[in-house]
N, C-alpha and C positions, 0 to 999 in steps of 0.2 A: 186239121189235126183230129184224129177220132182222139173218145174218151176211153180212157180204161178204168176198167172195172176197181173195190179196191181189191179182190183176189188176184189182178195182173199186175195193182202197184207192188203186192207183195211177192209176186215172182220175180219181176223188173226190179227191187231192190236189191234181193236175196241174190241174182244174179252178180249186179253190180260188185255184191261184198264179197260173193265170190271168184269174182275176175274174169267172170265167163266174156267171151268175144259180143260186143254190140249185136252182132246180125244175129248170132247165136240167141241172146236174149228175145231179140224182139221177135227172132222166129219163133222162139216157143213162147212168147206171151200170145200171138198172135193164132197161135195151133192150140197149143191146151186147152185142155175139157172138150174139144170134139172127140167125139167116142175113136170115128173112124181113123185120125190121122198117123200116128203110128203105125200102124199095117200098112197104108196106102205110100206114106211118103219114102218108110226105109218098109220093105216090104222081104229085105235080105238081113235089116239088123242094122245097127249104127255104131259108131268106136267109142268106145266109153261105159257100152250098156251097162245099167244097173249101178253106176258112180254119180247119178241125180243129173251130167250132165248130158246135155241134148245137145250135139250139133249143127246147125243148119246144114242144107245141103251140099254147101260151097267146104264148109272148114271139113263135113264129112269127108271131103276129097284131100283134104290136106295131112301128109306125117304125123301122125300122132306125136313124136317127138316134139314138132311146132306148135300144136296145138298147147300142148302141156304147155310149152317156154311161154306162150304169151298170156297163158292161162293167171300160168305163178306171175308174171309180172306185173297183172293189176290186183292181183289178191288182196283182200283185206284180213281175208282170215288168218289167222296163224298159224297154222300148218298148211305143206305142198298140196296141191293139188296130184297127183287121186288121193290122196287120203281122207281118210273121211272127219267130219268135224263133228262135237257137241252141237247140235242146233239149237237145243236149252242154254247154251253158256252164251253161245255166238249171235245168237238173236238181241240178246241185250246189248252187246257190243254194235251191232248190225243198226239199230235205233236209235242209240247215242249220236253214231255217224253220220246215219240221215236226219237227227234234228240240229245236231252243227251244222248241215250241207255240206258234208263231205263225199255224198255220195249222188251222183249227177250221172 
């Protein structure tokens, strides 16, 4: 099992509380901060652009309709997904959850 950084625990969480899809997550904990990756991997653009979420290459192929459904379904945040959240309000809630271990 490699180590992560703790700027990847804090992607890896933030995801989690966000609902984003597992592969989703660990593709972009595993991409971010390489300068090149972005241009190289969607090199035409990806669904979501500019709503913070990144999809891996598989869900990029999938309805965005579906995406969204399983998005909201593990949400922690309180409002839908794409909408966008307080990160100042939501982060406190976001650390609560992860020191109950609610967030796995």
């Amino acid at each position: 099992m490699r180590v992560l950084t703790e700027q990847q625990w804090h992607w890896y969480y933030w995801g989690k509380y966000l609902g984003y899809p597992s592969c989703c997550i660990d593709f972009f904990v595993e991409n971010a901060g390489k300068d090149w990756w972005m241009d190289k991997i969607y090199p035409k653009g990806f669904k979501f652009k500019g709503s913070g979420f990144i999809p891996c290459k598989s869900c990029n192929k999938l309805p965005e309709e579906q995406i969204i459904k399983r998005i909201n379904y593990r949400r922690k945040a309180p409002v839908p997904f794409p909408q966008e959240i307080d990160f100042e309000i939501e982060e406190a809630k976001m650390e609560e959850m992860l020191f109950k271990g609610e967030l796995k």
